[in-house]
KOLPA-58290 format. One line per field, with one value per residue (C-alpha): residue in one letter; x, y, z; chain. Coordinates in pm, 1 decimal, always signed. Layout:
BEGIN
r: (a, ...);
px: (X, ...);
py: (Y, ...);
pz: (Z, ...);
c: (A, ...);
***
This chain:
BEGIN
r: (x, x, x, x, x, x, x, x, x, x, x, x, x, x, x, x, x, x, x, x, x, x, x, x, x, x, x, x, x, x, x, x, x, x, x, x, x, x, x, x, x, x, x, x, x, x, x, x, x, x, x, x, x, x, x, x, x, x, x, x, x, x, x, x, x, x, x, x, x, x, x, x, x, x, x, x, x, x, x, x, x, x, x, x, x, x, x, x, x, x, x, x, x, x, x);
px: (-2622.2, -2935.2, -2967.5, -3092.6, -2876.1, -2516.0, -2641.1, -2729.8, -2724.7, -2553.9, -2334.3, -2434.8, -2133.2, -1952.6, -1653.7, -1914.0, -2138.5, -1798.4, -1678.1, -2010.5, -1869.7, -1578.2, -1887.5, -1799.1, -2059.9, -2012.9, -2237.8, -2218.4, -2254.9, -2244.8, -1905.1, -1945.4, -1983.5, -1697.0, -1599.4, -1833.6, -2110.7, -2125.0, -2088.4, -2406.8, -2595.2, -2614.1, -2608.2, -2912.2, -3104.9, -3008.3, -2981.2, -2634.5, -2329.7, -2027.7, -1653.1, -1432.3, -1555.2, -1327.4, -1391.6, -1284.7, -1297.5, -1349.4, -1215.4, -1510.2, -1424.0, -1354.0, -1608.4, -1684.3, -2085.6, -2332.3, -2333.2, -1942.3, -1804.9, -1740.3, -1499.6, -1677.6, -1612.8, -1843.4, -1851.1, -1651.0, -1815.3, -1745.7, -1805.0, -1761.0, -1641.7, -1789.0, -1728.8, -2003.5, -1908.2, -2273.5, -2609.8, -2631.7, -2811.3, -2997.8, -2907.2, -2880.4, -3112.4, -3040.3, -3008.7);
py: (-2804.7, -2784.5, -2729.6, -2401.1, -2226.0, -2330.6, -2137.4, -1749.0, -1639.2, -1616.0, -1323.6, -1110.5, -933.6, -845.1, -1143.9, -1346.5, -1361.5, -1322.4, -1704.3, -1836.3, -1865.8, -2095.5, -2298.6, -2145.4, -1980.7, -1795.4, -1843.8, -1654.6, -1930.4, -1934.4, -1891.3, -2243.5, -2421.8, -2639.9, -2732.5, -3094.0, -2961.2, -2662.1, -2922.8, -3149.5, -2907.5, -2779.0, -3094.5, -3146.4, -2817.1, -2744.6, -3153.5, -3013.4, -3242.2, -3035.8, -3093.8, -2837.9, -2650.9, -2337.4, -2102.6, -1770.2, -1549.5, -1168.1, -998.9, -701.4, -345.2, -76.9, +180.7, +511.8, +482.8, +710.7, +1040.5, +1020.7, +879.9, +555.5, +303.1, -17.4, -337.4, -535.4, -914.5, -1152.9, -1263.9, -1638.6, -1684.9, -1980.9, -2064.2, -2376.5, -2549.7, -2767.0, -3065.1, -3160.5, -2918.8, -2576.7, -2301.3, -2038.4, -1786.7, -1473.3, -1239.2, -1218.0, -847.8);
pz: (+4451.2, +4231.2, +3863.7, +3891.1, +4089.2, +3907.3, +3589.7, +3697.1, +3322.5, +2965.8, +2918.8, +2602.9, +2546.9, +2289.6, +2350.8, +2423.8, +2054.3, +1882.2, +2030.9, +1944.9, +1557.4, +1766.9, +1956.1, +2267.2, +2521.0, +2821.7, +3117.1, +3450.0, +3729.9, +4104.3, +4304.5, +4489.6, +4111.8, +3961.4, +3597.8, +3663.7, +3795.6, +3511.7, +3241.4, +3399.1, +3431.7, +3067.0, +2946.7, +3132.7, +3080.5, +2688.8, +2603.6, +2422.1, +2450.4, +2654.3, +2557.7, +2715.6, +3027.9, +3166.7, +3451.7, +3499.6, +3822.0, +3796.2, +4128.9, +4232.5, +4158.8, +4440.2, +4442.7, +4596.1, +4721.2, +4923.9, +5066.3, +5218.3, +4939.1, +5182.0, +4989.3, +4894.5, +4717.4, +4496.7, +4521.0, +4294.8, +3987.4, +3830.3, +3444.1, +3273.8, +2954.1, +2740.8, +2431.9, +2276.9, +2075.1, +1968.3, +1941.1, +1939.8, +2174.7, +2087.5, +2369.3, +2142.4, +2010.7, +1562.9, +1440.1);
c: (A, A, A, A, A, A, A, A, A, A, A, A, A, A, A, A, A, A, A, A, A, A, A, A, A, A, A, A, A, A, A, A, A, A, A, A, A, A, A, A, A, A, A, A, A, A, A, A, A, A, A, A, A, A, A, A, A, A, A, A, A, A, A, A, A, A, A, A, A, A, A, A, A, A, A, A, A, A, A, A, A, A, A, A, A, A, A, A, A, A, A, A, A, A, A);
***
């Protein structure tokens, strides 16, 4: 799997800047991505050194779309949680 598509994006939430003060980021990645390939990859791209790497599924919500009201379901969504031992990112916008 290549670089680019393991990483979809950083999660700017409001759990996610309040474990930045811990070193910990959140990144959305792709569903086929594990815990070694996550870590390689952001050691690569951000030249950061990764310690702990944790991954989270979110199941999709149900919801009610279109002109019947037809029941649908939205896909899963995999986030993953990682704590930096060396460097620092600068994902987040300052206030």
């Amino acid at each position: 799997m290549k670089i680019n598509n393991i990483i979809i994006e950083p999660v700017l939430t409001e759990k996610a800047t309040g474990l930045v003060k811990e070193n910990v980021y959140m990144f959305e990645v792709s569903s086929k991505a594990n815990k070694h390939q996550v870590k390689e990859a952001l050691q690569k791209l951000y030249k950061v050194k990764v310690g702990q790497v944790r991954i989270m599924v979110r199941k999709g919500k149900s919801r009610r779309l279109g002109r019947r009201m037809t029941a649908t379901r939205l896909a899963d969504k995999k986030f993953a949680f990682v704590k930096l031992t060396e460097g620092k990112l600068d994902l987040f916008p300052q206030a």
